[in-house]
C-alpha positions, 0 to 999 in steps of 0.5 A: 544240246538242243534237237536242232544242234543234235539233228545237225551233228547228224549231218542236217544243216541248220535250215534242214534240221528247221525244216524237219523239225517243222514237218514232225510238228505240222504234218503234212504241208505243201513247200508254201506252206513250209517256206512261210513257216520257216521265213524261207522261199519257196525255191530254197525251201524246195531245195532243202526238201529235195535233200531231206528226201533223198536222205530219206527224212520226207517223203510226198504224196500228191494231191490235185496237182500239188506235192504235199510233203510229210516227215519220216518217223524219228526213228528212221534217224536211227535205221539211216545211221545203221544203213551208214554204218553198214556202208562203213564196214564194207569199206573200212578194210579197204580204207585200213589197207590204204592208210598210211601207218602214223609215225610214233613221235620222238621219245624224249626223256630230261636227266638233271645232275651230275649222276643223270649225265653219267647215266646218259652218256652211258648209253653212247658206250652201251650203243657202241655206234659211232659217235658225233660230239659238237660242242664243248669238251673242256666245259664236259671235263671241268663239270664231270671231273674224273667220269670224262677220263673213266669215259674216254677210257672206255670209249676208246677201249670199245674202239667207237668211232668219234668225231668232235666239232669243237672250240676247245684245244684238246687233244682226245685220245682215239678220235678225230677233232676240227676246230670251230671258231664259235663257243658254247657252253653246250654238248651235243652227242648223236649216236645210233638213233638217239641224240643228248644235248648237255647244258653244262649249268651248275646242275647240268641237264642233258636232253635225249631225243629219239628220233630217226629222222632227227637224228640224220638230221642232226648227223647231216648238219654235223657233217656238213660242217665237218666236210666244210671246205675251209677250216681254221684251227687256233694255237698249238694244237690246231697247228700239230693238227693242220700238220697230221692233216696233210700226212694222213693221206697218200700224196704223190708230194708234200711241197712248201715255203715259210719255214723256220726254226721259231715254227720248229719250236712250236710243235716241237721235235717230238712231234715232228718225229710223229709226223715224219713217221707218218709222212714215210708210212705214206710214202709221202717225199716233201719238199720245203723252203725255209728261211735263210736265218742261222737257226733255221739252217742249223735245224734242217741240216740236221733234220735232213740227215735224219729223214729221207725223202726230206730236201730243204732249200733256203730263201731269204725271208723277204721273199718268203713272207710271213706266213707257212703254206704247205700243200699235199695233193689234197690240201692247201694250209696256210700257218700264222705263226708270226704273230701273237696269236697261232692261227691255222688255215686249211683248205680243200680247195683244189684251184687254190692248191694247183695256183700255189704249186706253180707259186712253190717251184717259182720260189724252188727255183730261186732257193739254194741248199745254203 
């Protein structure tokens, strides 16, 4: 690095340090002289002295009614950074106390293996903090074998709250699942302030993430879509889900049309014996329009008789439909049962579910008890 380039680290521009350097090597010298020295003009050239003076790099002396300009010992470089440096030190615990302290980045760490999963995951039961698992769990319980149920076990026993966003229809013991639509072959678990994403490859890898502000992040996106209005559930499972949706909360009454013995058979009598419990537990009367059919009159006479606050009217098919709508004070869900594919739509919406009411005692009325 040559003096011209130090001089301007220094704070010197390029013509100034040209200027300086001039001066030491000339000696005294008018502006004229130093313009036509440098191929500057003068009136720049006048410019550039005036700051070297007020950094106190020159000064002048005048002769005969002329400035003649004559450069400070290279030294004074030196004494001018000490005076700066002075400056500095005066203000700097002012300038400490006004700076806003630097955020740590996240702290990331990658586990590979099957052993590496198991020493990630747990941390969620070290952290014993509510957990929100996005992704697969089937994908979680073929690649991690018997470490899944040692998992659950213990998570369950350890009483952390758990939520899943997931494809897979899979009932875990001690935690709430909503069905999602899309499939993947990943795993996301966000706890406390820390976050693993699991990628169930041959090798599994699962990155930990550290992070608060990702983290809420990540927590807020997961209960967006937990709290989405519309949700869809698939199969069987999804169908006993819909059902416990619309008991696990108080309801002044739980009202419906569509029933039949074909969707009595799908969730079966045990777990229709759940469900009523839990419908009486919450003080929940129903009212329900089935079909009209042989079996499904054989069925709910009986069904009658064994739960109170349980009254089935019947209505011929035709008027009915081909689907099961069931409505709660808060939730509107629609059964696809008819077809191949099991299908369960839930919604929030509360125009929906006053519309469908009114729809519900049109249809009450023109029902009977045989």
């Amino acid at each position: 690095m040559n003096k011209e380039q130090i001089l301007q680290n220094f704070g010197l521009t390029e013509s100034e340090a040209q200027l300086y350097i001039t001066l030491l090597t000339k000696g005294e010298s008018t502006a004229s002289q130093l313009a036509k020295q440098t191929s500057t003009n003068r009136t720049f050239t006048y410019d550039r002295l005036k700051k070297l003076e007020e950094i106190g790099l020159i000064s002048y002396t005048i002769k005969d009614n002329k400035k003649y300009f004559n450069p400070a010992p290279p030294n004074q470089l030196l004494s001018i950074l000490k005076e700066k440096e002075e400056q500095i030190k005066k203000i700097l615990p002012e300038l400490e106390k006004i700076q806003t302290p630097k955020k740590p980045g996240p702290k990331i760490e990658i586990f590979s293996s099957k052993k590496g999963i198991r020493t990630a995951l747990n941390m969620v039961l070290k952290e014993k903090k509510e957990v929100l698992i996005h992704g697969s769990i089937k994908k979680f319980q073929e690649v991690m074998g018997s470490y899944y149920n040692i998992w659950n076990e213990r998570r369950a026993k350890e009483k952390i709250q758990t939520k899943i966003l997931t494809n897979d229809d899979v009932e875990v013991t001690n935690a709430k699942v909503s069905l999602l639509t899309e499939e993947t072959a990943t795993t996301t678990f966000t706890f406390s302030n820390k976050l693993i994403t699991i990628s169930w490859s041959d090798i599994p890898v699962a990155i930990l993430i550290e992070d608060k502000e990702i983290v809420n992040n990540n927590k807020q996106f997961f209960n967006n879509i937990w709290n989405r209005e519309i949700k869809i559930y698939t199969g069987a499972t999804g169908i006993k889900k819909a059902w416990l949706e619309l008991v696990e909360k108080p309801s002044k009454e739980l009202v419906g049309f569509g029933f039949s013995w074909r969707l009595a058979e799908i969730y079966g009598r045990e777990f229709s014996n759940k469900w009523h419990k839990e419908r009486i537990k919450n003080k929940i009367p129903a009212r329900l329009i089935s079909y009209n059919d042989k079996n499904s009159k054989k069925y709910f006479d009986v069904r009658m008789m064994e739960w109170k606050s349980f009254n089935i009217n019947f209505l011929d098919e035709n008027l009915l439909g081909p689907a099961c709508t069931t409505l709660s004070d808060h939730l509107i869900v629609t059964f696809l049962y008819t077809e191949k594919k099991l299908k369960v739509i839930v919604s929030k919406n509360k125009e929906m579910i006053n519309i469908y009411k009114k729809h519900f005692e049109i249809l009450w009325k023109k029902s009977s008890k045989s």
